[in-house]
C-alpha positions in Angstrom: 0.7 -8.7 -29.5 -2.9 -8.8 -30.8 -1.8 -6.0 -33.0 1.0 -7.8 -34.7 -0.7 -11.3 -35.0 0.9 -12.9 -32.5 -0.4 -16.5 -30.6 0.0 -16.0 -27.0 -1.7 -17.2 -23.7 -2.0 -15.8 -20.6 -2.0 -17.7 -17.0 -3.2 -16.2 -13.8 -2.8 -18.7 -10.9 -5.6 -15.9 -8.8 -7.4 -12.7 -10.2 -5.6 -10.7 -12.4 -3.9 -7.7 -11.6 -1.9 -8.7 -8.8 -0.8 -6.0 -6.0 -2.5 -3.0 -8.4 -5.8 -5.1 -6.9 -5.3 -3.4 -3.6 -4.6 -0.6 -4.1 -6.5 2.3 -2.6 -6.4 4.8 -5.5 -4.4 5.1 -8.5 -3.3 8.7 -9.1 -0.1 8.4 -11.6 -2.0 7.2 -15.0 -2.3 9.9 -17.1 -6.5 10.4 -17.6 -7.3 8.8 -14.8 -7.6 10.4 -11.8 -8.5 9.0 -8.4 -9.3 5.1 -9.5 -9.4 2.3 -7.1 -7.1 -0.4 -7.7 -9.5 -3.1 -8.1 -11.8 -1.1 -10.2 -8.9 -0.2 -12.4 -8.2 -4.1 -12.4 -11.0 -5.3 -13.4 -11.9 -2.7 -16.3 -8.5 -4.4 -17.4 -9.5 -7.7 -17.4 -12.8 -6.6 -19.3 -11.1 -4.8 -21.7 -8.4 -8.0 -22.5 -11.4 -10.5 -22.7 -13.8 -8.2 -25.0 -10.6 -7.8 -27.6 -10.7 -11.7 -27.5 -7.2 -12.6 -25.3 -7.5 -15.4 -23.5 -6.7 -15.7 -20.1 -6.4 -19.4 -18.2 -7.1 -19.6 -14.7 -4.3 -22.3 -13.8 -1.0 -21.6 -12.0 2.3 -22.2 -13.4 4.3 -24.5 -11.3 7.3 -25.2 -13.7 8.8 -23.3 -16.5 12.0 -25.4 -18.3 14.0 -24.0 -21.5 14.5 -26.4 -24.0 15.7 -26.8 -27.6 13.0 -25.0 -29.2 11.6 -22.7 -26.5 10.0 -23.7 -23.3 8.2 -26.4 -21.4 5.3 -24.9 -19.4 3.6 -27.0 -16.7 0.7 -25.9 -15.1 -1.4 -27.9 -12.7 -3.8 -28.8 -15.8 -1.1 -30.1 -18.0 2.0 -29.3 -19.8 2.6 -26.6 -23.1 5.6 -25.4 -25.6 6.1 -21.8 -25.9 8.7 -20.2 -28.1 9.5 -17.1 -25.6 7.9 -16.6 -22.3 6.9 -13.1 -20.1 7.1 -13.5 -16.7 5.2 -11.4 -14.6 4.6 -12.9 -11.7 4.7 -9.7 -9.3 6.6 -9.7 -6.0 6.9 -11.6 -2.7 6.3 -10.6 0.6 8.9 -10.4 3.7 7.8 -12.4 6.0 7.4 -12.1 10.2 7.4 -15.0 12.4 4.3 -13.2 14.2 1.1 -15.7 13.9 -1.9 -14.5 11.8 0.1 -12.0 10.1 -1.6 -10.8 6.8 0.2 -9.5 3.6 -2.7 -8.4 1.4 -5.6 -6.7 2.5 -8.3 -8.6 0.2 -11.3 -7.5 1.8 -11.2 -4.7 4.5 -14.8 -3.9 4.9 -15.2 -7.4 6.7 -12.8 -5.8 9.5 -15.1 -2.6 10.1 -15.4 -1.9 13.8 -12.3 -3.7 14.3 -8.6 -2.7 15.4 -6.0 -3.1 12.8 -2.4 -2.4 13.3 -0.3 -2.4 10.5 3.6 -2.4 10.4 5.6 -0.8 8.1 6.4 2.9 6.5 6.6 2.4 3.2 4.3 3.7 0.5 2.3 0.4 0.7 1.9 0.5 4.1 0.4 3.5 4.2 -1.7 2.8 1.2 -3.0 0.4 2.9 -4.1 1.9 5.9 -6.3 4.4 3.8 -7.9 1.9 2.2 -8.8 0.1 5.7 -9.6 3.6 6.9 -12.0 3.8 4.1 -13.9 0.8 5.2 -13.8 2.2 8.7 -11.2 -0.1 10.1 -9.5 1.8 13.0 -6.1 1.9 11.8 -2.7 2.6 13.4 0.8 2.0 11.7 3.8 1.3 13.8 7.1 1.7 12.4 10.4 1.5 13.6 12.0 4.5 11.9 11.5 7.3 9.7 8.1 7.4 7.5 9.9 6.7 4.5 6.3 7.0 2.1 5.6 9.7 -0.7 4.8 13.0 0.9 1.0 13.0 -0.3 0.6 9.9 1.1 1.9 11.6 4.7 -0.7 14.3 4.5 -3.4 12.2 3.5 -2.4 9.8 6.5 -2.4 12.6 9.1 -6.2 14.2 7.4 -7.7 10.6 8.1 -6.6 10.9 11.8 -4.7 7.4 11.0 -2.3 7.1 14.3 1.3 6.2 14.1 3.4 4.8 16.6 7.0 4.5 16.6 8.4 1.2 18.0 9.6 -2.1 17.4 8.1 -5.6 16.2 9.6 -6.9 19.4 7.4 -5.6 21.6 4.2 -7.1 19.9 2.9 -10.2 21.5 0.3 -12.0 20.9 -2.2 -13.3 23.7 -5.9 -14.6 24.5 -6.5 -13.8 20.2 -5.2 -10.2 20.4 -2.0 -8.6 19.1 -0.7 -6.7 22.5 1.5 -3.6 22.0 3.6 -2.8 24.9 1.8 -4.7 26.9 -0.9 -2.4 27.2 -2.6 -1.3 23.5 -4.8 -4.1 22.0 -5.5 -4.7 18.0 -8.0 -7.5 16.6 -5.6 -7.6 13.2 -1.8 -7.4 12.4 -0.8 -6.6 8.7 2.7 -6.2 7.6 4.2 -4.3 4.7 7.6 -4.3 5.7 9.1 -5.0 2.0 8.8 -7.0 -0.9 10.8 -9.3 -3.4 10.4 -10.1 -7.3 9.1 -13.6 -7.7 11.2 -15.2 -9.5 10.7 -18.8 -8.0 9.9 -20.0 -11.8 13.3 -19.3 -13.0 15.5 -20.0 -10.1 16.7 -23.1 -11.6 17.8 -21.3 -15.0 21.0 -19.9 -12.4 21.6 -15.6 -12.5 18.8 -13.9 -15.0 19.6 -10.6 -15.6 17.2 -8.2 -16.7 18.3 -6.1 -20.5 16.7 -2.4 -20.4 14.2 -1.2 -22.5 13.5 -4.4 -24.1 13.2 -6.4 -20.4 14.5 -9.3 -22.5 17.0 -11.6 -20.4 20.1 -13.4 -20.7 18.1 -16.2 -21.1 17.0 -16.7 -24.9 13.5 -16.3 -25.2 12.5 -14.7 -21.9 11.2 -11.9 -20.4 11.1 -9.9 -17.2 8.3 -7.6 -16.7 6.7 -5.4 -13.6 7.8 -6.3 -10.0 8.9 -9.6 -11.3 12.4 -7.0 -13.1 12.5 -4.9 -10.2 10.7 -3.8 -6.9 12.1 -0.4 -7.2 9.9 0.9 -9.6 6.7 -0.5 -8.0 4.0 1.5 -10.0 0.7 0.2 -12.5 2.5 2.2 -15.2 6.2 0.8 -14.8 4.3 -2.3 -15.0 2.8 -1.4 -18.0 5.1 0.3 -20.2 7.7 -2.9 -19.4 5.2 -5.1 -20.3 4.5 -3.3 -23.6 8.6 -2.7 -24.3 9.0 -6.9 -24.2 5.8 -6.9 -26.3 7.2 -5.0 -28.6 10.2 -6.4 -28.7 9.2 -9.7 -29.3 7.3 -8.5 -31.8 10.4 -7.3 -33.8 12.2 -10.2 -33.2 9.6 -12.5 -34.7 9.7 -10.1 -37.5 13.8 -10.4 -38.3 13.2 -14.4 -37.7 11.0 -14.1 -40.6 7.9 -15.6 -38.3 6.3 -12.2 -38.1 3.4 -11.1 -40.2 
């Protein structure tokens, strides 16, 4: 976009960088080897502002096509835009358990505490690590087979992370303590039992389906990018290279339209 000339804006209702935030290392970018998720954030964020991008800390609570483009509304006020690219991530599924958590913002304020997490996915156990790391004692329970990337297995089992098979079910929660069977005690609950794409903006617009490379939509104008396309391919660098194909893309389009440079 910067390359090509092209106005654009970029909201961010939180920090940037969504889920890639937590992560507890980032092994799958090509030169970079062993980052932390927030570290690898925030060099993002610091690279974007010092090529002069501007990012606006306000979240986007309604997003209308109209004649000419789109009508943006944020909490601050209301904009035009002439395409829009959504990537607002993923949503959690939810338990009825109380004080559940989702994320994991700031582990080291657990250390010396119990923390069971449920779940068997890769996030789940990415997770753990990175509570392990701030020496949270950490057990997963999950109902069924480990379903996580082999690597992540074998670094589970090294940290001496224990996992439980079971069912949600027979977690209770009494005098401030999640009970497990009625007999093991944990301080915390976390769950990473699956995710959604967010697409709450757009529900309103009916079906949007997602066109491949380009992440354009079947709605003139917009874009699907990251978990917000597709949960299946939860990685920083599908993330990435779809963002940069409905960069791109635009870019060409503005071009043919005769707006380009």
């Amino acid at each position: 976009m910067m390359k090509e000339k092209i106005e654009f804006l970029i909201f961010e209702k939180g920090m940037p960088g969504g889920l890639l935030r937590y992560a507890n290392r980032v092994d799958n970018l090509l030169g970079r080897l062993g980052t932390a998720g927030k570290d690898l954030s925030d060099e993002m964020v610091s690279h974007a502002l010092s090529m002069g991008i501007g990012i606006r800390n306000e979240e986007v609570v309604g997003l209308v096509r109209v004649e000419d483009g789109f009508r943006i509304t944020t909490k601050g006020g209301e904009i035009r835009s002439d395409m829009v690219i959504l990537a607002t991530g993923s949503t959690p599924v939810r338990s009825d358990l109380a004080g559940i958590k989702y994320e994991l913002e700031r582990p080291e304020e657990m250390a010396g505490t119990r923390l069971l997490i449920i779940g068997g996915g890769d996030l789940a156990l990415d997770n753990a690590l990175r509570a392990r790391g701030s020496s949270v004692n950490v057990t997963i329970l999950h109902r069924s087979e480990i379903k996580a990337n082999r690597g992540l297995k074998d670094e589970v089992a090294a940290a001496g992370i224990k996992l439980i098979e079971g069912k949600v079910e027979d977690l209770k929660f009494v005098d401030g303590s999640y009970v497990l069977n009625g007999e093991r005690r944990y301080d915390h609950l976390a769950a990473f039992i699956g995710r959604s794409p967010d697409r709450s903006l757009v529900e309103k617009m009916g079906e949007v389906s997602v066109n491949h490379p380009s992440h354009s939509t079947s709605v003139k104008g917009l874009y699907l990018v990251g978990d917000a396309a597709s949960v299946e391919s939860s990685q920083a660098a599908y993330a990435m290279s779809s963002g940069l194909s409905a960069a791109m893309d635009i870019g060409r389009r503005l071009k043919a339209d005769g707006n380009g440079p």
